[in-house]
Structures are given as structure tokens and as C-alpha cells.
C-alpha positions in Angstrom: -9.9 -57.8 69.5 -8.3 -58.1 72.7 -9.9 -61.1 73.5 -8.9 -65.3 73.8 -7.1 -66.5 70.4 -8.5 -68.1 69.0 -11.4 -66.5 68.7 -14.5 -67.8 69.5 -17.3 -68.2 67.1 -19.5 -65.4 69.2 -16.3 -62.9 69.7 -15.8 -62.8 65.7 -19.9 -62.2 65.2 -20.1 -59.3 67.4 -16.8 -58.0 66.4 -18.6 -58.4 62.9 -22.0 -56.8 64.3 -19.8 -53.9 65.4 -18.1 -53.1 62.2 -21.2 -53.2 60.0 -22.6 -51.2 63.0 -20.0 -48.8 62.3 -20.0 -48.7 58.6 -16.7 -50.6 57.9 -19.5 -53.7 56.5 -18.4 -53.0 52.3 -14.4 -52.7 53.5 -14.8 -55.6 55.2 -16.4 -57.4 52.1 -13.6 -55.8 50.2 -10.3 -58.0 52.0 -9.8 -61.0 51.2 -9.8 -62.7 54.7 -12.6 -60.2 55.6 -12.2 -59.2 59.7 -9.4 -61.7 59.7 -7.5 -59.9 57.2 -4.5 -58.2 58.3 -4.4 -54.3 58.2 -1.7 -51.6 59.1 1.5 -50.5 57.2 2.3 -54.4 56.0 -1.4 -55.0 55.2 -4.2 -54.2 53.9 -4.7 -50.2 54.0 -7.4 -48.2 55.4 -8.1 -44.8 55.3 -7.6 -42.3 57.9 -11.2 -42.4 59.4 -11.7 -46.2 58.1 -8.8 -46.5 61.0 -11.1 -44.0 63.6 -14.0 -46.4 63.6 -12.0 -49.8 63.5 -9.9 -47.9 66.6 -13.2 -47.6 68.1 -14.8 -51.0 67.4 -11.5 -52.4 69.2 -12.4 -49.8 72.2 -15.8 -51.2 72.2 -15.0 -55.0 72.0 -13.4 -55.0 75.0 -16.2 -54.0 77.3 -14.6 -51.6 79.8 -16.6 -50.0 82.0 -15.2 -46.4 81.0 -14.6 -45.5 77.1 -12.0 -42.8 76.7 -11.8 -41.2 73.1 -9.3 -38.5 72.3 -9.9 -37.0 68.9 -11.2 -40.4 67.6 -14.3 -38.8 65.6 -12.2 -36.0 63.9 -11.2 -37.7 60.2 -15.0 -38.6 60.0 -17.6 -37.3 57.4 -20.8 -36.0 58.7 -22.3 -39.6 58.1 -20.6 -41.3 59.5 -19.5 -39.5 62.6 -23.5 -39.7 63.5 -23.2 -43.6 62.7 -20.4 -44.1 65.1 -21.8 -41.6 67.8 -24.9 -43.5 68.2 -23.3 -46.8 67.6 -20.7 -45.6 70.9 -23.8 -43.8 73.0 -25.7 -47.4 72.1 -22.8 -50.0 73.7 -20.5 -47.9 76.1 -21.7 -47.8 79.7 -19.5 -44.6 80.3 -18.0 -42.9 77.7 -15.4 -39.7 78.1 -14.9 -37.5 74.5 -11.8 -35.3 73.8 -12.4 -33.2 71.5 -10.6 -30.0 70.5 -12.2 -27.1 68.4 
């Protein structure tokens, strides 16, 4: 999360509140250690845009004042790209999208 370790009770709960905010609330349920399991190439595996949204609930968690996304909607389905739009446009204070066509 980019936060204190350990975290505190309040870190994990919005860091929870984010996820299920994003749609990532039945892969979390899914792991075994649920948002303390460990993902990547020696954990647990996601898919390409369950990766996207937990790159962009990281982003979020740490409260910057500017959000810089490059590409980070692209491997999202209709759905949930407007889930994680709103979710962003919701909790960024400034926000910059790359996109390319």
C-alpha cells in the first residue's frame, strides 16, 4: 500500500473499501489471506485487468495530490472500466489519463 508496516487497522479497511470499490471484492474473497495475500509471478495470479485496478487502488491509497495513469484502463471490460472511472473521478483530487487510440 505504500504506507507504515504494519498496517494499521484503518489503512487495511480503506485499502479494503477501495478494492470492493473497484470490483476486485469476489477475488479478494477468493485468496486465502484475502488483501494480505501475496500476488505477482510467485503468488497468487491475477489477470491482466484484475492487475489495472489493483495498480490503480495502490495509486489511490497513497493520496498524491496528482494521479498519473498511462494506459491503466485499457485491459478493462466495459463494466468495469465505468466502475474504476468513477471510483478514480470520486477520490483523486487531480488526475492526468494517457490514453492512446
Amino acid at each position: 500500500m505504500g504506507r507504515r508496516w504494519p498496517p494499521h487497522p484503518s489503512d487495511v479497511q480503506e485499502a479494503e473499501t477501495l478494492c470492493h470499490a473497484l470490483g476486485l471484492g469476489d477475488v479478494l474473497g477468493r485468496m486465502p489471506a484475502g488483501l494480505l495475500q501475496i500476488v505477482g509471478e510467485t503468488g497468487w495470479q491475477l489477470s491482466h485487468g484484475e492487475k489495472s485496478r489493483l495498480y490503480i487502488a495502490r495509486a489511490l491509497l497513497q493520496g498524491a495530490e496528482l494521479i498519473v495513469l498511462d494506459e491503466s484502463f485499457a485491459a478493462l471490460d466495459p463494466e468495469n472500466l465505468r466502475r474504476a472511472l468513477h471510483c478514480v473521478l470520486d477520490r483523486a483530487s487531480t488526475l492526468l489519463v494517457i490514453a492512446h487510440p
